[in-house]
Biopython code that builds the backbone (N, CA, C, O; Angstrom):
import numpy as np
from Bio.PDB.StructureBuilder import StructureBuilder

atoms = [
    (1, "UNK", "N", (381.784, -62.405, 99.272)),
    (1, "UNK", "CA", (380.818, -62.277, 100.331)),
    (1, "UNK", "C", (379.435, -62.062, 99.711)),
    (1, "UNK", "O", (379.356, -61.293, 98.753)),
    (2, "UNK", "N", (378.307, -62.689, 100.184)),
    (2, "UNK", "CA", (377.186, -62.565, 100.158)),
    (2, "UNK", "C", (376.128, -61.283, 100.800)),
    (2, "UNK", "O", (375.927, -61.301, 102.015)),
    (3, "UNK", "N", (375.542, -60.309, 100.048)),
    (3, "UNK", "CA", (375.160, -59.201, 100.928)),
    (3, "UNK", "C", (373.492, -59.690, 100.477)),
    (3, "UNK", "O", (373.296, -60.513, 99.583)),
    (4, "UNK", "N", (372.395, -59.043, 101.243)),
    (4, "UNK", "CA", (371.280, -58.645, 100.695)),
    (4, "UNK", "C", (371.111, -57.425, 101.292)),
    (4, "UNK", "O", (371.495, -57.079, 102.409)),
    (5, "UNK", "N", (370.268, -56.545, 100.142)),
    (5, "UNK", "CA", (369.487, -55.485, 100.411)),
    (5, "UNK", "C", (367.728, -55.410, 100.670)),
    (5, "UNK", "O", (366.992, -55.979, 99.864)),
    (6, "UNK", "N", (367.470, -55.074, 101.201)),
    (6, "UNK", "CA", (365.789, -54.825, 101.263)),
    (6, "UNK", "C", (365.235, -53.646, 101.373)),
    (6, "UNK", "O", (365.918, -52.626, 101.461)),
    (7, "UNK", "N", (364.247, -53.645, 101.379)),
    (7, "UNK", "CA", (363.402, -52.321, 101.043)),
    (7, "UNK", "C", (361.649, -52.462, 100.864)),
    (7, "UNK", "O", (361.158, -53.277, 100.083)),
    (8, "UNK", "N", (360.970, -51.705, 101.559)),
    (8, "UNK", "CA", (359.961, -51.453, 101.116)),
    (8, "UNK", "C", (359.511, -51.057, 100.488)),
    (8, "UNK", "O", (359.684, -50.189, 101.343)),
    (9, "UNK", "N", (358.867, -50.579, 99.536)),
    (9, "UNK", "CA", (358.114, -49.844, 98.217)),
    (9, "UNK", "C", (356.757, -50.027, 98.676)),
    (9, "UNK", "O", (356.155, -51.059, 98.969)),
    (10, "UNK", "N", (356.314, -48.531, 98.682)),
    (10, "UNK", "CA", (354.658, -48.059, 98.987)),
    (10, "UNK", "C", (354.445, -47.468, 97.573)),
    (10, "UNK", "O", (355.221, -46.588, 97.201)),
    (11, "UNK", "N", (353.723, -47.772, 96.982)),
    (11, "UNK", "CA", (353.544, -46.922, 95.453)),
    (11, "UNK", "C", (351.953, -46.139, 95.916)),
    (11, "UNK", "O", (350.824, -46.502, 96.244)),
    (12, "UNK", "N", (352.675, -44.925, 95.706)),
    (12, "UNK", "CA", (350.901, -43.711, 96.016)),
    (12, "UNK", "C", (350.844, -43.066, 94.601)),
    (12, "UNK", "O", (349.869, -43.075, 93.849)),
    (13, "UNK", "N", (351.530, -42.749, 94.470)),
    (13, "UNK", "CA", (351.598, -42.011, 92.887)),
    (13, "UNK", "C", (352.266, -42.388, 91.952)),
    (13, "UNK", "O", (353.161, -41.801, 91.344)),
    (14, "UNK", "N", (351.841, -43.381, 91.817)),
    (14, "UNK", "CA", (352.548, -44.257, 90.420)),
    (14, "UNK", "C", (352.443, -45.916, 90.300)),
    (14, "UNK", "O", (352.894, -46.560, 91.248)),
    (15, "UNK", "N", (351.974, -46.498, 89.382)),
    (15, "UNK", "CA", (351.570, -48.087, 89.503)),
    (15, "UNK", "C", (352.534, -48.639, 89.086)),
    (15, "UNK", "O", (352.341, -49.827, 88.829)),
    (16, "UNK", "N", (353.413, -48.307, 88.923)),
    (16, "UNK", "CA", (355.061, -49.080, 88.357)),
    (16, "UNK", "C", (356.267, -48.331, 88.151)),
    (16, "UNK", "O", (356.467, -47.270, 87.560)),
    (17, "UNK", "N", (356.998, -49.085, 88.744)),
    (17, "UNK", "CA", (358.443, -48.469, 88.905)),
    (17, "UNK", "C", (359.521, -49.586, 88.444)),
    (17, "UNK", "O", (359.189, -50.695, 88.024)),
    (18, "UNK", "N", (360.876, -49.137, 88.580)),
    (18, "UNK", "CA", (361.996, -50.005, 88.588)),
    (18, "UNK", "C", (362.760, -49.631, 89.770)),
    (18, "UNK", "O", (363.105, -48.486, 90.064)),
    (19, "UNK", "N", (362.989, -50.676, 90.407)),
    (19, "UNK", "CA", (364.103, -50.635, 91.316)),
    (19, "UNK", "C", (365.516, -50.612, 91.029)),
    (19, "UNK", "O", (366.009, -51.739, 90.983)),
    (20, "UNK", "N", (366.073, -49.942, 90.885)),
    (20, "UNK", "CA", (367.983, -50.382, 90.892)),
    (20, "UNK", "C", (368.619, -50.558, 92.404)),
    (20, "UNK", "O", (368.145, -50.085, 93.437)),
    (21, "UNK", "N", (369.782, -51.338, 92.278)),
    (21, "UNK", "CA", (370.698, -51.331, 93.471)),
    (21, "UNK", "C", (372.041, -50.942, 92.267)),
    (21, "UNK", "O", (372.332, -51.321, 91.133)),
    (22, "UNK", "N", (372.608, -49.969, 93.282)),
    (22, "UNK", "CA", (374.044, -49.445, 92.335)),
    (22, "UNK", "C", (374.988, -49.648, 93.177)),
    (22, "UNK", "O", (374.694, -49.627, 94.372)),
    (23, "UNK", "N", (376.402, -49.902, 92.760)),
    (23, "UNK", "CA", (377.266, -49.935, 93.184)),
    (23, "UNK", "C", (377.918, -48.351, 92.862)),
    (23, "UNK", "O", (378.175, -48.059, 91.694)),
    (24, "UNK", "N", (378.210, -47.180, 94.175)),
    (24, "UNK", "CA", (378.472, -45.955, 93.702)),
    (24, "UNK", "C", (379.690, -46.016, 93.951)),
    (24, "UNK", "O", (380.147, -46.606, 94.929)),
    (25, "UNK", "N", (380.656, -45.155, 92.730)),
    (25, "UNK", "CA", (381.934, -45.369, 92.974)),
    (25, "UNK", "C", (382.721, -43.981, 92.503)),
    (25, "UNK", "O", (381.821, -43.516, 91.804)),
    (26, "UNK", "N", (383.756, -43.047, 92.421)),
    (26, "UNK", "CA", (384.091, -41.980, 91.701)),
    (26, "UNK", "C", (383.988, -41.687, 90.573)),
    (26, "UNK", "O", (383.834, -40.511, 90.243)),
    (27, "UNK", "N", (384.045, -42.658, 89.716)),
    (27, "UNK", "CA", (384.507, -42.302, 88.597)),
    (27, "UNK", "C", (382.735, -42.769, 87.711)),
    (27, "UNK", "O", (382.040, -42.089, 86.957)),
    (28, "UNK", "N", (382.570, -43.936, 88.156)),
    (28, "UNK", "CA", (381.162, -44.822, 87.380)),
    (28, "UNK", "C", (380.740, -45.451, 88.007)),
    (28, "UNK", "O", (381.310, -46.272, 88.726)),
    (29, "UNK", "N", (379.661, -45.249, 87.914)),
    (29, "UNK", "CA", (378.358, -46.393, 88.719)),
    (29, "UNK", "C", (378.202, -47.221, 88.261)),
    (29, "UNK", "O", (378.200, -47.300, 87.032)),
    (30, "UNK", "N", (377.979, -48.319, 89.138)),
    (30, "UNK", "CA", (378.142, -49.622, 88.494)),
    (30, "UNK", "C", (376.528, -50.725, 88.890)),
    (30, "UNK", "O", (376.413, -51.443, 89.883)),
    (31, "UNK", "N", (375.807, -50.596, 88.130)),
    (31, "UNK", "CA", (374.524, -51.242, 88.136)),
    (31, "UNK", "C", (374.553, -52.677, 88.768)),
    (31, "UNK", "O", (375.039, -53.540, 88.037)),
    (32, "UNK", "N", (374.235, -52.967, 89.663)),
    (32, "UNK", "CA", (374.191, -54.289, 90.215)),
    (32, "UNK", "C", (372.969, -55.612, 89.920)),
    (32, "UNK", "O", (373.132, -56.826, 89.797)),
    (33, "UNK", "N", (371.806, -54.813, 89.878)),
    (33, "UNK", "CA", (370.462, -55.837, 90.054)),
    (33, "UNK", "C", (369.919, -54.400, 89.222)),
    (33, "UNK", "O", (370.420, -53.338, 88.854)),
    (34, "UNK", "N", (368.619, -55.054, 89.175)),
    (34, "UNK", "CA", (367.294, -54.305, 88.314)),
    (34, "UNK", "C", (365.909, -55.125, 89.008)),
    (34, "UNK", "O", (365.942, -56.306, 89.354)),
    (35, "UNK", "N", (364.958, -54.417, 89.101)),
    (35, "UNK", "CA", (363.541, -55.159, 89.257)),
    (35, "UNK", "C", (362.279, -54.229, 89.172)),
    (35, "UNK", "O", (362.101, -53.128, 89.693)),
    (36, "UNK", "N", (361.556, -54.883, 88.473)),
    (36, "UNK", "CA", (360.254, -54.067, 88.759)),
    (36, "UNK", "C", (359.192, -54.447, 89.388)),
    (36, "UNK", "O", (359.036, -55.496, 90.014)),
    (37, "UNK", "N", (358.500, -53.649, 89.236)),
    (37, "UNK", "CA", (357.797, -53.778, 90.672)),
    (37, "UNK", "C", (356.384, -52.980, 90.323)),
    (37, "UNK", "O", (356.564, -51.782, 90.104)),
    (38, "UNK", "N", (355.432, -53.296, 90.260)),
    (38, "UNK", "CA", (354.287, -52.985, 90.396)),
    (38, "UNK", "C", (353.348, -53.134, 91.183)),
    (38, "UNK", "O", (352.260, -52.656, 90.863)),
    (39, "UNK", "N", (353.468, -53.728, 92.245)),
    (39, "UNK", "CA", (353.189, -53.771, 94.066)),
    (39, "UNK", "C", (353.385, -52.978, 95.024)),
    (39, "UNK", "O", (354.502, -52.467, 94.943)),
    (40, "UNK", "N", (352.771, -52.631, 95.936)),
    (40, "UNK", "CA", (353.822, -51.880, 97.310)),
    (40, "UNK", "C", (354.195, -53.637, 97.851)),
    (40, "UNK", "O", (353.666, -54.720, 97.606)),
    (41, "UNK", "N", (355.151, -53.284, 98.527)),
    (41, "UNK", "CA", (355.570, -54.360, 99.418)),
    (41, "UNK", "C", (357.323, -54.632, 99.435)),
    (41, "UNK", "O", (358.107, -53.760, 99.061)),
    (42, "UNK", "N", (357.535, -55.289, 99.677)),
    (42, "UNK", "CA", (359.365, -55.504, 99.999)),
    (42, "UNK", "C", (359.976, -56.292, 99.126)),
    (42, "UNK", "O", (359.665, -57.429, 98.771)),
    (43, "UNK", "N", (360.739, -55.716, 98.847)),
    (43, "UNK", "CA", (362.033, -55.909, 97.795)),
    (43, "UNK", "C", (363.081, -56.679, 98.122)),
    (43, "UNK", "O", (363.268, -56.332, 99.288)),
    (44, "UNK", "N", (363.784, -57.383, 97.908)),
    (44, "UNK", "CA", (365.269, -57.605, 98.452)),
    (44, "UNK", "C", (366.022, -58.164, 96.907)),
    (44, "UNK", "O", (365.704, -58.720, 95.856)),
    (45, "UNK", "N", (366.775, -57.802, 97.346)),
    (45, "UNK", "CA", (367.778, -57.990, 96.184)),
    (45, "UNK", "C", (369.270, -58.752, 97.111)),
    (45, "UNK", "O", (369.602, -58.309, 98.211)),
    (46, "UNK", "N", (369.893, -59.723, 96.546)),
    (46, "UNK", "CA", (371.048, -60.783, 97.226)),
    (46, "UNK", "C", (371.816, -61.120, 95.992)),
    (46, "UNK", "O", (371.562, -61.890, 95.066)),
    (47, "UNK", "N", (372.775, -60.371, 96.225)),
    (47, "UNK", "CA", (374.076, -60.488, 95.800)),
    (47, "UNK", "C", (375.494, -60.784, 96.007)),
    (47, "UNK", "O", (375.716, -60.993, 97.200)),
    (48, "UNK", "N", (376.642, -60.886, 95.185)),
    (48, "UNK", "CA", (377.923, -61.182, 95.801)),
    (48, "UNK", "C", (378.865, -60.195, 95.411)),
    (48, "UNK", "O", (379.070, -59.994, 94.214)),
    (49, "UNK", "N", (379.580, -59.426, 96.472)),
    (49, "UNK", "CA", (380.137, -58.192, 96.230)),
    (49, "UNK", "C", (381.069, -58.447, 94.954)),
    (49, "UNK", "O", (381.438, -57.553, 94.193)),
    (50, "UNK", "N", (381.364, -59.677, 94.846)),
    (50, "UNK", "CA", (382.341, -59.935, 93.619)),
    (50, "UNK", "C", (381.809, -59.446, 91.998)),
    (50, "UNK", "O", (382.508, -59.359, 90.988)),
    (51, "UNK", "N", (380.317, -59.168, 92.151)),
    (51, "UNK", "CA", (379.677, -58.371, 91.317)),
    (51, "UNK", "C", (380.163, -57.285, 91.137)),
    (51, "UNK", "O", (380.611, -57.026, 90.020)),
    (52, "UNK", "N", (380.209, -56.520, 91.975)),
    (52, "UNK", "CA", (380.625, -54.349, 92.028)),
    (52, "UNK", "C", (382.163, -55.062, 91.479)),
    (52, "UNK", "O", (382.374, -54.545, 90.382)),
    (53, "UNK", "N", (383.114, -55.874, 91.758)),
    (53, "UNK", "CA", (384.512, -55.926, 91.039)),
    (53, "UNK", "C", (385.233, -55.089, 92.822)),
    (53, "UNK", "O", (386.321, -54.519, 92.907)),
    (54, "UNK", "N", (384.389, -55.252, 93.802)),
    (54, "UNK", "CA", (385.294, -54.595, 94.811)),
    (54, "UNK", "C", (384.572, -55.296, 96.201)),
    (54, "UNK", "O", (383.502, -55.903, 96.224)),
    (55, "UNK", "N", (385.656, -54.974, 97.560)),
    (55, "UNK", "CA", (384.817, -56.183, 98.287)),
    (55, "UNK", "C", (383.928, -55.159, 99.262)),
    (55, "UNK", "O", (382.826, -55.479, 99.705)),
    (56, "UNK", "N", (384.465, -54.100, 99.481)),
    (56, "UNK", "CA", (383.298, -53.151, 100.233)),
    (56, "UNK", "C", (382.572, -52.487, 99.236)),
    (56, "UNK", "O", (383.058, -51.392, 98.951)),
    (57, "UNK", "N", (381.511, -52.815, 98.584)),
    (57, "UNK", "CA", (380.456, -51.479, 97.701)),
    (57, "UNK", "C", (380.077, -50.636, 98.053)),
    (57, "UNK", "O", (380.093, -50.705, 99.282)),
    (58, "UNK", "N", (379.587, -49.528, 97.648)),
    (58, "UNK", "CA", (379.144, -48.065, 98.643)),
    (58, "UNK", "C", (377.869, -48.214, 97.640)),
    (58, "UNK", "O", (377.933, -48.166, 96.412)),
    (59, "UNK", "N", (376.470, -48.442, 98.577)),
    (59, "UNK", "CA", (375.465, -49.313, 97.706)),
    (59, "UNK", "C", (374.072, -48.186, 98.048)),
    (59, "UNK", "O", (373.763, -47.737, 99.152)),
    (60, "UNK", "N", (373.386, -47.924, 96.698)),
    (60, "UNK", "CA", (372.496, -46.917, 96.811)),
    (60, "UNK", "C", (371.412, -47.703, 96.294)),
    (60, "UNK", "O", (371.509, -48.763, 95.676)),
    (61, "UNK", "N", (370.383, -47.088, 96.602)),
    (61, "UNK", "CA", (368.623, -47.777, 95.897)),
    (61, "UNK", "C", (368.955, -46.423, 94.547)),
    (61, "UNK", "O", (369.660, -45.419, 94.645)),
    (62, "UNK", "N", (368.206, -46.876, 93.469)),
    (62, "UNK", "CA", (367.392, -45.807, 92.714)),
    (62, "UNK", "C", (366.198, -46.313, 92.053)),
    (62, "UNK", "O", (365.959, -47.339, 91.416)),
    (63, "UNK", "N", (365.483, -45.239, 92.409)),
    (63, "UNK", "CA", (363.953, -45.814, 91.297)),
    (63, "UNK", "C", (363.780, -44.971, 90.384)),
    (63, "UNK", "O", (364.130, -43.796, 90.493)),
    (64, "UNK", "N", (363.159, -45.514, 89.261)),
    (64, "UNK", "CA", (362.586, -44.941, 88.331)),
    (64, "UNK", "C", (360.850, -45.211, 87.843)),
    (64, "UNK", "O", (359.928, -45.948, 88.194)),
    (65, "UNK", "N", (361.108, -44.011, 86.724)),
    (65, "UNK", "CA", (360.075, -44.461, 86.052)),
    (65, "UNK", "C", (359.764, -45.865, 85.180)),
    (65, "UNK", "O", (360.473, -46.846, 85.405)),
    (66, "UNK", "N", (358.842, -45.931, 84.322)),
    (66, "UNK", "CA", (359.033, -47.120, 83.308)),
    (66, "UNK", "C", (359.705, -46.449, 82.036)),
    (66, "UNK", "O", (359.997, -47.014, 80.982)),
    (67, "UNK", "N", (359.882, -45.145, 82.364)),
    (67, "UNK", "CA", (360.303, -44.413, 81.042)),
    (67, "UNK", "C", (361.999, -44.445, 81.255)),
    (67, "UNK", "O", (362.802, -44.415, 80.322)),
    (68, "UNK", "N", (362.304, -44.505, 82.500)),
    (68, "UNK", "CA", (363.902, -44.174, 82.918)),
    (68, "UNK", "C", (364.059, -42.796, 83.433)),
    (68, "UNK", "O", (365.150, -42.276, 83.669)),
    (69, "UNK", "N", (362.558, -42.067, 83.643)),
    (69, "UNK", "CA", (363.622, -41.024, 84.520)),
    (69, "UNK", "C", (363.020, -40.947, 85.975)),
    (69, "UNK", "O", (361.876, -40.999, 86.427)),
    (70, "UNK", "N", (364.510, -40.775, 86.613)),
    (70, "UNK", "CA", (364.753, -40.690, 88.062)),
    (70, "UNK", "C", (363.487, -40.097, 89.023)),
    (70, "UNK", "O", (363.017, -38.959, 89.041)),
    (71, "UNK", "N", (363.152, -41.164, 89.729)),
    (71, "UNK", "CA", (361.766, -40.279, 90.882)),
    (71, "UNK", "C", (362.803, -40.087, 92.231)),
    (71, "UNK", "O", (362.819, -38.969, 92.747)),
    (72, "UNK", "N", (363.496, -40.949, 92.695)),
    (72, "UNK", "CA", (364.140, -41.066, 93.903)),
    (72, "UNK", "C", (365.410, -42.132, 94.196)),
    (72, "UNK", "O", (365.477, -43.360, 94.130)),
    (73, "UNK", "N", (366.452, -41.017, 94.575)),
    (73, "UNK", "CA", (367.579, -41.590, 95.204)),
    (73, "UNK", "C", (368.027, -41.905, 96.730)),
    (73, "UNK", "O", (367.873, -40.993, 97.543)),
    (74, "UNK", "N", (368.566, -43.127, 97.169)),
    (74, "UNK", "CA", (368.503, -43.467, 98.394)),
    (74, "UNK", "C", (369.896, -42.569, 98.677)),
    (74, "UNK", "O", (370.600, -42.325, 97.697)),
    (75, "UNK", "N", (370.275, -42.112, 99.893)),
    (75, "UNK", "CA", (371.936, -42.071, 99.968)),
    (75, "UNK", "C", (372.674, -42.979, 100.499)),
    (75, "UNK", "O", (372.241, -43.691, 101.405)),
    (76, "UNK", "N", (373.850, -43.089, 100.036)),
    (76, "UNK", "CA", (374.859, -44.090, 100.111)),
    (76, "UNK", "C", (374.820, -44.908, 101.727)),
    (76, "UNK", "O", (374.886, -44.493, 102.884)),
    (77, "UNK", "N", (374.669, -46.353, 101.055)),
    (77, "UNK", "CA", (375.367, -46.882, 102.705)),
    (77, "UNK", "C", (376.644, -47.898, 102.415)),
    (77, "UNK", "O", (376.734, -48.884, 101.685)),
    (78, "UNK", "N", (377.590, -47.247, 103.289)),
    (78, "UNK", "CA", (379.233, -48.169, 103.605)),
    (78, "UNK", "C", (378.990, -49.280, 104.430)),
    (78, "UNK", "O", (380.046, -49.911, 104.455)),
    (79, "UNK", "N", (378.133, -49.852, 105.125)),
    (79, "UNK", "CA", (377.941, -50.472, 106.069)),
    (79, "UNK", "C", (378.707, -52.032, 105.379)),
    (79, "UNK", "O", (379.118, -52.843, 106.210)),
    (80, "UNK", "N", (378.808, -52.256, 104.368)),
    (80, "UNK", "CA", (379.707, -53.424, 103.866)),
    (80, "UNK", "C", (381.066, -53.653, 104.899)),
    (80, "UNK", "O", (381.580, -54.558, 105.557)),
    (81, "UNK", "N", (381.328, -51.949, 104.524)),
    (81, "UNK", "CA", (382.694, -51.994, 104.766)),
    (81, "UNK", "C", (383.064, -52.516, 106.450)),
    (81, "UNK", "O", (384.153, -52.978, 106.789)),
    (82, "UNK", "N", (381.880, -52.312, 107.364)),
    (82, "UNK", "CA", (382.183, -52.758, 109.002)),
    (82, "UNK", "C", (382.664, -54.218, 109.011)),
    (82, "UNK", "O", (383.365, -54.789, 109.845)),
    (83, "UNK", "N", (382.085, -54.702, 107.819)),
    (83, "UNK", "CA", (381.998, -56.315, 108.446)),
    (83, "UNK", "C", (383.603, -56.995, 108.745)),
    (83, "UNK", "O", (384.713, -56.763, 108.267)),
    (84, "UNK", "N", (383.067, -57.975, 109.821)),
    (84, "UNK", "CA", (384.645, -58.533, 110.300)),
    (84, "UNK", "C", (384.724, -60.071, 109.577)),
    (84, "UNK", "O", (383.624, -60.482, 109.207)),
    (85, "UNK", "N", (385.604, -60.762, 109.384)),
    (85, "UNK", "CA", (386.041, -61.927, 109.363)),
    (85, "UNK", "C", (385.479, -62.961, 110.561)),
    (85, "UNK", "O", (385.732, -62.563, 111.698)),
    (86, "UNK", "N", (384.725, -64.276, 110.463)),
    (86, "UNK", "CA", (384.412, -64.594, 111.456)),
    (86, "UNK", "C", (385.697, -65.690, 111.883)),
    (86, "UNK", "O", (386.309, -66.431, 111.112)),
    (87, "UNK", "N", (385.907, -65.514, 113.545)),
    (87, "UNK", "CA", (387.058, -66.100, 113.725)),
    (87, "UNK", "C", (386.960, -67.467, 113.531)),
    (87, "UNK", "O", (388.116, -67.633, 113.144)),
    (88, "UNK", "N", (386.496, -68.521, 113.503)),
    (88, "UNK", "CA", (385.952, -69.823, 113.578)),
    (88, "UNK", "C", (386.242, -70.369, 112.159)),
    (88, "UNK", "O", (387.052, -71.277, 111.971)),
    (89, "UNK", "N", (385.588, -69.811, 111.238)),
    (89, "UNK", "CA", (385.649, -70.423, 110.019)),
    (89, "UNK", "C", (386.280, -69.635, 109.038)),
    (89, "UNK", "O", (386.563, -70.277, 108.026)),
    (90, "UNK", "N", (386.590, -68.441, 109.020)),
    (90, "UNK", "CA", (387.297, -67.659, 108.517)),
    (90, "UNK", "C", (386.466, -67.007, 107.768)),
    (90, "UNK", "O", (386.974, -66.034, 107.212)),
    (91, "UNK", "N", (385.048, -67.246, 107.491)),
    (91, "UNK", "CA", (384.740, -66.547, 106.256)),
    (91, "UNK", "C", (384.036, -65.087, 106.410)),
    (91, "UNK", "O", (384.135, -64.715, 107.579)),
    (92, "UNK", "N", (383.572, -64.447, 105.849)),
    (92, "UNK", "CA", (383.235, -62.968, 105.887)),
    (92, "UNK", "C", (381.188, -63.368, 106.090)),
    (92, "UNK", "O", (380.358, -64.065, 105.506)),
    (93, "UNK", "N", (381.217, -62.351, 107.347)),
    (93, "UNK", "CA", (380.138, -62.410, 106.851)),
    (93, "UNK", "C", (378.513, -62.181, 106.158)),
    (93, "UNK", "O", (378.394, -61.137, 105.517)),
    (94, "UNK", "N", (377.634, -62.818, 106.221)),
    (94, "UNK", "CA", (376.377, -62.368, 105.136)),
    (94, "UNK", "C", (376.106, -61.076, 105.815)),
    (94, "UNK", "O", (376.481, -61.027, 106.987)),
    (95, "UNK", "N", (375.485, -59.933, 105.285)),
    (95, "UNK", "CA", (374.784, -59.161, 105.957)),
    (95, "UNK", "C", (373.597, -58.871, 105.390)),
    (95, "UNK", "O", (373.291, -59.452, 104.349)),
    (96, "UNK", "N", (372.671, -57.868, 106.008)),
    (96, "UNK", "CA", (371.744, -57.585, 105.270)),
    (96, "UNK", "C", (371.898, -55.818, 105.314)),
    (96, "UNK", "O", (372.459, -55.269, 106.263)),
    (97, "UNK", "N", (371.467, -55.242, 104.450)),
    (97, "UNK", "CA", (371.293, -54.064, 104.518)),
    (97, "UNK", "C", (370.090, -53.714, 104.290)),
    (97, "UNK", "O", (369.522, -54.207, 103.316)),
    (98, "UNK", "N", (369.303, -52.636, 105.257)),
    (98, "UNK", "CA", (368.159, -52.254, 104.946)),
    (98, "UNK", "C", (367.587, -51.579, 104.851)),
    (98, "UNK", "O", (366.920, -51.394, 105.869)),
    (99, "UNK", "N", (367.264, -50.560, 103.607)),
    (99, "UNK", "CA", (367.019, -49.134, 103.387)),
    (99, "UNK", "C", (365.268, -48.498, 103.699)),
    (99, "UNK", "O", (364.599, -47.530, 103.336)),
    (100, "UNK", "N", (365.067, -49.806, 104.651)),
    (100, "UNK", "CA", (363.714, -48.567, 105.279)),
    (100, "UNK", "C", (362.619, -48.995, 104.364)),
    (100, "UNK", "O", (362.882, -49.972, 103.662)),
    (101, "UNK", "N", (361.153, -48.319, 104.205)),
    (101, "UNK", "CA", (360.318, -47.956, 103.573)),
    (101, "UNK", "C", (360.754, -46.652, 103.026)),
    (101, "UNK", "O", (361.241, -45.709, 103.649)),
    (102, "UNK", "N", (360.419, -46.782, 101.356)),
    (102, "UNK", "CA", (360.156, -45.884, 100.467)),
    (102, "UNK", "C", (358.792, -45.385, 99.839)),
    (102, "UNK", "O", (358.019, -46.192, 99.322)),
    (103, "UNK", "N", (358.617, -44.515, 99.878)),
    (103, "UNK", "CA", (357.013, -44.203, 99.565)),
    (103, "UNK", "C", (357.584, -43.061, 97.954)),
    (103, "UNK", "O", (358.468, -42.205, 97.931)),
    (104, "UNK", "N", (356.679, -43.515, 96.833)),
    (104, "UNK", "CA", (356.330, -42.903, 95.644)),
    (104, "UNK", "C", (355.090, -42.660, 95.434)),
    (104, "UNK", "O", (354.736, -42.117, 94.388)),
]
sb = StructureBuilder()
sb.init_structure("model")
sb.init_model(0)
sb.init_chain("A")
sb.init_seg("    ")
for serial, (resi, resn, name, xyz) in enumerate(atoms, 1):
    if name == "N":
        sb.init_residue(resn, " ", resi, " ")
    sb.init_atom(name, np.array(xyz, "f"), 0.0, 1.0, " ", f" {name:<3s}", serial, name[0])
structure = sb.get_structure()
């Protein structure tokens, strides 16, 4: 299945960041995408759950610095997991997920 994520990024205190999308899981997190970003403006990141190695991901934002340490964590969204089978063609389908505006 095909997911995208989006997001806004307002940068107030800071001219560059990295975006992550993670795949959160018990044991290890599993890094999905990377991007940086030195703009405010919207993000999206489009992926295929066959990435995380699982078909519902439990999918978080994190940003950082340019140095690697942590400014802000999104909390988890399951919303993968609602999706139905479409009856017609059988296939699963796209969604988008969308974590809002973030301000740094």
């Amino acid at each position: 299945m095909i997911a995208k994520v989006n997001v806004n990024i307002v940068l107030k205190t800071i001219d560059k960041v990295v975006v992550q999308l993670w795949d959160v899981d018990a044991l290890v997190d599993d890094l999905l995408e990377s991007k940086d970003v030195s703009v405010s403006g919207h993000i999206e990141f489009i992926f295929s759950t066959s990435q995380s190695g699982e078909a519902n991901p439990e999918l978080q934002l994190r940003i950082l610095s340019l140095e690697r340490s942590e400014l802000f964590r999104t909390t988890t969204n399951t919303m993968l997991s609602d999706l139905k089978i479409h009856e017609v063609t059988g296939f699963a389908e796209v969604t988008t997920i969308d974590f809002g505006t973030i301000e740094i």
